[in-house]
C-alpha positions as CSV (number, residue, x, y, z in Angstrom):
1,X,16.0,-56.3,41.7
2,X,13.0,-57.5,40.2
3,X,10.9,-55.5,42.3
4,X,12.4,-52.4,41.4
5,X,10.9,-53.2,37.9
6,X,7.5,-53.5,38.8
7,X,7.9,-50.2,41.0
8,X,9.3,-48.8,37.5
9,X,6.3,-49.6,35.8
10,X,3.9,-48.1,38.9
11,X,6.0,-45.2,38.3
12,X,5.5,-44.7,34.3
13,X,2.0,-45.5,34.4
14,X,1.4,-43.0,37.2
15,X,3.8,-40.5,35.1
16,X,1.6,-41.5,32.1
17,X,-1.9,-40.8,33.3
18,X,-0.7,-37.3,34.9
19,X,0.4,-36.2,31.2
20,X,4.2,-35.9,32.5
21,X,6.3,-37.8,29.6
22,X,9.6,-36.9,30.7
23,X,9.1,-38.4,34.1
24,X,8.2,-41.8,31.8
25,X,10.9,-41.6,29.9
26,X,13.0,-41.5,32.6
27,X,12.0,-45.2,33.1
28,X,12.5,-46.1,29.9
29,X,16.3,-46.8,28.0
30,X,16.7,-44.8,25.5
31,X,16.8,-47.2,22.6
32,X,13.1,-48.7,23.9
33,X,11.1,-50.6,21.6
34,X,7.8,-50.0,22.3
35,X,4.8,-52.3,20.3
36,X,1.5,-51.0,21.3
37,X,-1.5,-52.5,20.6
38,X,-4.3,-49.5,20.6
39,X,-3.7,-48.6,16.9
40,X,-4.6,-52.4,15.7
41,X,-7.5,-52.3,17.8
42,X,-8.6,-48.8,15.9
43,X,-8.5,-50.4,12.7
44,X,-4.7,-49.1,12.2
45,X,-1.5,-50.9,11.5
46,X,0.7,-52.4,14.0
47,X,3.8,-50.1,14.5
48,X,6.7,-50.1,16.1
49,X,7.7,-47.2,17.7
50,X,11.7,-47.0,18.4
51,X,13.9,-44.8,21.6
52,X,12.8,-41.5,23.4
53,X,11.2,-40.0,20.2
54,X,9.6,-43.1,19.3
55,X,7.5,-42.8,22.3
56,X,6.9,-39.0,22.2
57,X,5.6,-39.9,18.9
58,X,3.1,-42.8,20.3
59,X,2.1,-40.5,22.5
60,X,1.1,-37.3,20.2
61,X,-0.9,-40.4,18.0
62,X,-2.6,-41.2,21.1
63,X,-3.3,-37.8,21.6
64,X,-4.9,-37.2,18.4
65,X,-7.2,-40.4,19.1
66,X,-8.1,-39.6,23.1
67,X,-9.2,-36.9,24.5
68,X,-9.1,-39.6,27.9
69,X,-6.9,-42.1,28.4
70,X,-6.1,-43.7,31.3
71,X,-4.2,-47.0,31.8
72,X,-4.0,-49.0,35.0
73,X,-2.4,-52.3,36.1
74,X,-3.9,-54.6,39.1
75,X,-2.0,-57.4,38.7
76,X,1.7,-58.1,38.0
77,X,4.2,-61.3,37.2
78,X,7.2,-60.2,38.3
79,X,9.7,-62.7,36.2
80,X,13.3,-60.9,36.9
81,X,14.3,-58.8,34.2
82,X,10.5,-59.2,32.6
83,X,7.2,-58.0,34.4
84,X,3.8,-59.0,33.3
85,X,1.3,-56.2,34.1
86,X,-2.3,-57.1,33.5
87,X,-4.5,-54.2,33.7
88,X,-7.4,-51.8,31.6
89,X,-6.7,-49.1,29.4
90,X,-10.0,-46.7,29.4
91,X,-10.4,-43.4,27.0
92,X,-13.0,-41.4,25.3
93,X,-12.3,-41.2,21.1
94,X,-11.3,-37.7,20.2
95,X,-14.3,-37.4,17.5
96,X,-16.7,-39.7,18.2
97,X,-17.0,-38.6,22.2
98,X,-17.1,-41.9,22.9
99,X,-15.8,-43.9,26.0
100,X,-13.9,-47.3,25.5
101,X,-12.1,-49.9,28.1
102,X,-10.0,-52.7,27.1
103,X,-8.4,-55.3,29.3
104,X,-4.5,-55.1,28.4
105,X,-1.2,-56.8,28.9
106,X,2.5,-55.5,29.1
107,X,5.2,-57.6,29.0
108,X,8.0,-55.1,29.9
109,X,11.3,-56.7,29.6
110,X,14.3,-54.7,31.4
111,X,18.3,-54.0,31.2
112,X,19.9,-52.4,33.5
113,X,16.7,-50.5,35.5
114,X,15.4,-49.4,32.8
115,X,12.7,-50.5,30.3
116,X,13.4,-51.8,26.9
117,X,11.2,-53.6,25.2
118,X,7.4,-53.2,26.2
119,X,5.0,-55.2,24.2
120,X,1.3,-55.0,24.7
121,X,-1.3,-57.8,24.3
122,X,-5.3,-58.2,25.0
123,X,-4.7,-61.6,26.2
124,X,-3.4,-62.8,29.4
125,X,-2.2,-66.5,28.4
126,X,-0.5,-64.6,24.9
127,X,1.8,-62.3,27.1
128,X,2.8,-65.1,29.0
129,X,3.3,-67.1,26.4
130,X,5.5,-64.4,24.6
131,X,7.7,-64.3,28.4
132,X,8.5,-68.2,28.3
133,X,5.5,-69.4,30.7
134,X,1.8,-70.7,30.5
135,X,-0.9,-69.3,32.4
């Protein structure tokens, strides 16, 4: 079953970097937790953002902030019923025209086939950490 998590990811992300929200939420349950990282890394407050809405809400923020954004995974750590997915996010800042990558980490745990909790984290041996492992 396991792998039909990390196909569930390939399937958001893809969903997420063609603009089509509904076909991400569709991989998601609907009382997701969802800790993203970008808005620390702008200077902002951590925030949880909480079910369907939550994440129609992360995404109208990250609208406001990106003109571009694009995320990508190239590596995965497929534990069971939690996936490590170690990839980039790249964008280009809504005012300042400006292009950014990052190296990110997911740790998507799941319930059921569907997502619900997805925690993001710049470093590799963290996210791990977080699932129960070392690097």
């Amino acid at each position: 079953m396991s792998q039909e998590n990390v196909e569930a990811i390939r399937r958001a992300t893809d969903a997420y970097n063609r603009g089509d929200i509904d076909a991400v939420l569709e991989e998601l349950d609907p009382e997701v937790e969802w800790h993203p990282l970008l808005q620390v890394l702008l200077g902002g407050e951590a925030t949880v953002y909480r079910g369907h809405e939550g994440v129609r809400e992360l995404y109208r923020d990250l609208d406001e902030a990106f003109t571009e954004l694009q995320a990508e995974q190239s590596k995965f750590r497929d534990l069971g019923e939690q996936v490590v997915a170690m990839g980039h996010f790249r964008g280009r800042g809504r005012e300042s025209g400006a292009s950014t990558e990052t190296a990110i980490v997911w740790l998507v745990e799941f319930r059921h086939d569907k997502a619900v909790r997805i925690r993001e984290y710049l470093d590799p041996a963290e996210a791990l950490e977080a699932a129960g492992l070392r690097e």
